[in-house]
C-alpha positions, 0 to 999 in steps of 0.5 A: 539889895538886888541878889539875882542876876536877873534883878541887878540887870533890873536894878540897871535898866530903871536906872537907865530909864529913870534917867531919860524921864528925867530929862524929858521932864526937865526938858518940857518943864524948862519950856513951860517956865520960858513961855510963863517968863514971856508972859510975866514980861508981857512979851505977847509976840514971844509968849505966842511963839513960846507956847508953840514949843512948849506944847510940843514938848508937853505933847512929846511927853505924853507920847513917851508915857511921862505925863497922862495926856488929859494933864498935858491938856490941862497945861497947854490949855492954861499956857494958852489961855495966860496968853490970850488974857495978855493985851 
């Protein structure tokens, strides 16, 4: 455990931090999962709009250092190419 004041204050500010992460990683994963549900559903016009969001959230994480941008690519690229193989 932390003995120093300056560790404590440390202990405290992770905690807090920790806490906005995960939320901003629940947040565009949640995105991600409603626009894979759209694409299950075959819902091509929703699925479309989905993604949209989606992508901005993903994109929203990169900016805030919780996802490596080339990652970010990575699933907006397969999210949107899910899409385009739905006819």
């Amino acid at each position: 455990m932390a003995n120093t004041k300056s560790a404590k204050t440390k202990v405290r500010v992770i905690e807090r931090k920790t806490a906005i992460n995960k939320a901003v990683r629940n947040r565009y994963r949640t995105y991600v999962k409603k626009t894979e549900q759209d694409i299950d559903k075959g819902l091509k016009s929703q699925a479309q709009t989905s993604v949209k969001v989606a992508e901005a959230e993903i994109m929203s994480a990169v900016s805030k250092g919780i996802l490596h941008k080339n990652t970010a690519a990575r699933k907006v690229s397969r999210l949107v190419k899910k899409v385009k193989a739905l006819n």
